[in-house]
N, C-alpha and C positions, 0 to 999 in steps of 0.2 A: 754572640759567642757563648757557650756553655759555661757557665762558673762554674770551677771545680772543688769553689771550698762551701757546699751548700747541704753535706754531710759529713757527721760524724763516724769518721772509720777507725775500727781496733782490729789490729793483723797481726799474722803469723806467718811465717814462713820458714819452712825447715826439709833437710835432704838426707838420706842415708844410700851408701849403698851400697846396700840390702848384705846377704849374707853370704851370696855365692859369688858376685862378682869381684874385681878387684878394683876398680875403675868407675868410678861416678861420674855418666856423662849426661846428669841432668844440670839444669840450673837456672836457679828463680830469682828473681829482682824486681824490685819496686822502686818506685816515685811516689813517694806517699803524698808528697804538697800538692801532685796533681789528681790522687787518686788512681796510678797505674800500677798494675799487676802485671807479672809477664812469667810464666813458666815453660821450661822446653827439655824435651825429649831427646839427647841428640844418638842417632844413624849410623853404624859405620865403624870399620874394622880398626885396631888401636886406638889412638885418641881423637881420631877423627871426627866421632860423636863429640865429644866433650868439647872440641874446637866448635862444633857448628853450633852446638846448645848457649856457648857460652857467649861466642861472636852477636847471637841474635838477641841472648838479652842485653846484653849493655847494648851493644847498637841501637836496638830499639827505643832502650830509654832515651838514649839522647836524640833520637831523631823526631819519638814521638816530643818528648819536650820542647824541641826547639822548634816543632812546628807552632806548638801552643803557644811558644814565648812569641814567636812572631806575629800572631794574630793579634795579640794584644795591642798593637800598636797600627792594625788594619783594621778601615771602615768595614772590609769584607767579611763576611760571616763566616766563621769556622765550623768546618764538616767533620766530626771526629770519623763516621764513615768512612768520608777519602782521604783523610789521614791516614787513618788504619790499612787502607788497600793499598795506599801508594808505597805508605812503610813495607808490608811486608812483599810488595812486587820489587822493589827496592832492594833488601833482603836476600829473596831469593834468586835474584841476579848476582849478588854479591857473593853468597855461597858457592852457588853454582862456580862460578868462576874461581872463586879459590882449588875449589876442587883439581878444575880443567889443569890449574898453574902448577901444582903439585902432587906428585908421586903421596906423598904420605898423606893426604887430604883426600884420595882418591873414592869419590863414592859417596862421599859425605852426605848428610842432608838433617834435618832436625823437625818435629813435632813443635808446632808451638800452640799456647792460647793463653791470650791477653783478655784483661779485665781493668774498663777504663770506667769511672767513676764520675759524669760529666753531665752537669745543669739535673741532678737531679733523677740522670739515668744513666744504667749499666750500658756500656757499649761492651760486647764480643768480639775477637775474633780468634780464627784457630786453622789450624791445617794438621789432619792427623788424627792421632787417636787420644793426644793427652786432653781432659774435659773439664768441662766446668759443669757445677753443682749449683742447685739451690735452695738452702731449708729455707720456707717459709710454713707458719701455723703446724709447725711439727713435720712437715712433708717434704722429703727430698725428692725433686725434680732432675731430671738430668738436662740439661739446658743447651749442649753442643751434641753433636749428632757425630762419632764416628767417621772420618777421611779414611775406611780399612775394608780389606776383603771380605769378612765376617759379617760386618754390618751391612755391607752389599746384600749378604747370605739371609741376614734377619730380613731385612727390607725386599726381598724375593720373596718372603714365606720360603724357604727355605729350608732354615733352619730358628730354630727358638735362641731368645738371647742367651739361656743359661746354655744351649748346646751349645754356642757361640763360644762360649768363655774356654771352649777346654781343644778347638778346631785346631790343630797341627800348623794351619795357616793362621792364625787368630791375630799373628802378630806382622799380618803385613800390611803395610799404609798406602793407602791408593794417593797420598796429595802430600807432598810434606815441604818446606821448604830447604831449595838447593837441588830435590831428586830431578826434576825435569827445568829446559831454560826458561819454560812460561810457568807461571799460576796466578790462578786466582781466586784470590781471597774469600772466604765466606767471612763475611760479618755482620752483625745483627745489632739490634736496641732494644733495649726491655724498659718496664719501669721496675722502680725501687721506693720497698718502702722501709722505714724502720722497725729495725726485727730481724729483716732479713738475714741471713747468712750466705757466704758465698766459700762455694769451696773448689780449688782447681787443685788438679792433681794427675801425676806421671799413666801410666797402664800399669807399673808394678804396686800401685797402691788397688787398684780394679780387677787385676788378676790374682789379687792375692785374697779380698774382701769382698763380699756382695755387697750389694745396695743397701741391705736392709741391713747389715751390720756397721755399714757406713751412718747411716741415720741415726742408728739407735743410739752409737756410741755418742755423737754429738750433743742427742738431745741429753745424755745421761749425763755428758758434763755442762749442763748447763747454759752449751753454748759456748763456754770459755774456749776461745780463740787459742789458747797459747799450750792450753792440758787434751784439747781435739786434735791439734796437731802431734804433739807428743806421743798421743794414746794409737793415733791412724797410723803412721809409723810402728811402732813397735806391735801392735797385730798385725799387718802384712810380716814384719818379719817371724814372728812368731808362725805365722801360716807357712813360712818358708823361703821370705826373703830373695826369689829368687831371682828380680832385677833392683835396679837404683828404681827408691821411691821417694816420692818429690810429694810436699801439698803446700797451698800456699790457702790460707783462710781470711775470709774479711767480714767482720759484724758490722752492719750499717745501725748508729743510731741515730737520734733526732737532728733538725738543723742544727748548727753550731762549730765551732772549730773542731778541727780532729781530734783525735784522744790522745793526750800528751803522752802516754804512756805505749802508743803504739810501734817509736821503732826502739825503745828499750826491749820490748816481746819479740819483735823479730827477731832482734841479735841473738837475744837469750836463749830463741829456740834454736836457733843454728851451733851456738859456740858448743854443744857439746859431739856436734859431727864433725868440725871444725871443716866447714865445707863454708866458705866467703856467702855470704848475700849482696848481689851486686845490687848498689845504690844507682841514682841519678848523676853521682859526681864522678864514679870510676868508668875509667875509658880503656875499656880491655880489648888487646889484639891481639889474634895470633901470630906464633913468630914460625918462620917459612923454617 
């Protein structure tokens, strides 16, 4: 089975949202003793979004955890892969169905992509358009690919990415979970090495920021996990703020325990949106 304490990780995660809406229905959460990341996007008319966003992160922590807790004590070998797929088919049942039960849930669905930290390698996964990043040697990589109309449009030849960014449809999701009663998961393995950076984050940070001002700003803080989050925020709003923008960032360094200081940075950078970070311990449901 993967051991998950075989990197040293310093994170961030932080929410705003943004300037025009009233309603922040992002929200990101970690399990930092296992190395998970989780951000989502949520869909849908009143708080509907904000229910599915929020349902998938805590759920997820506790499901992906308690698959982990449980392998520990199995000869069998643990697949963070089918982890990850059974979770979110799991998930997207679970939404789904809430929706169907209630009138004010109607419609619902959510953007999600997790970043799981395990034996030494990045596991992925995602459905939608919220993405995962990665600087490595100065170079930001875009690492998730797009679940959206536009990206269809680029991947036809088409249309160019940057035309992409400004398309009237720009902001429709061909895969999300909860929209339809089947999916299935994309997820992926990379390695990792130390240096890296890992950065995931909403579409109102991407519609509001190019690539190359996402980079740059990173490299110019040094890296620091806790002043890149900060700084990425407050330029999307500065460009216009005009959805909830979410990023959650992770600096991988050498072997060794985590960075003691890493969920004192999370909290820090949330309490001044005072938007919660859901942990591994909180078990949030919506109420009907």
């Amino acid at each position: 089975m993967p051991e998950p304490h075989e990197l040293a990780l310093n994170f961030a995660l932080k929410s705003h949202p943004g300037r025009v809406r009233p309603l922040n229905e992002d929200a990101v959460g970690a399990d930092p003793g296992i190395g998970l990341f989780i951000l989502a996007d949520g869909l849908g008319g009143y708080n509907a979004g904000e229910v599915a966003s929020t349902m998938t992160v805590s759920m997820l922590l506790t499901d992906l955890g308690t698959q982990l807790e449980r392998a520990d004590g199995s000869p069998e070998t643990f697949d963070p892969t089918d982890a990850l797929r059974n979770a979110l088919i799991a998930m997207n049942t679970a939404i789904f169905r809430a929706a169907l039960n209630s009138s004010a849930y109607e419609g619902m669905a959510t953007t999600v992509v997790i970043a799981w930290f395990l034996g030494g390698r990045l596991w992925v996964a995602h459905a939608g358009d919220s993405r995962l990043y990665r600087l490595r040697g100065g170079t930001l990589d875009q690492i998730t690919r797009d679940h959206s109309f536009s990206q269809e449009l680029v991947d036809a030849g088409m249309v160019s990415a940057e035309e992409a960014r400004v398309l009237p449809a720009k902001n429709l999701v061909t895969k999300a979970l909860g929209a339809t009663p089947e999916l299935e998961p994309e997820v992926h393995d990379y390695d990792v090495l130390p240096g890296d950076l890992v950065l995931m984050c909403s579409d109102g940070l991407t519609e509001m920021v190019s690539h190359l001002e996402i980079g740059s700003l990173i490299v110019g803080c040094r890296c620091d996990v806790v002043e890149s989050a900060r700084r990425l925020i407050d330029l999307a709003n500065e460009a216009g703020g005009r959805d909830n923008t979410s990023v959650i960032l992770v600096r991988v360094g050498g072997p060794g325990p985590r960075a003691d200081d890493g969920d004192e940075q999370a909290a820090d950078a949330m309490a001044d949106d005072g938007v919660p970070v859901l942990q591994a311990s909180d078990h949030l449901s919506p109420s009907p």
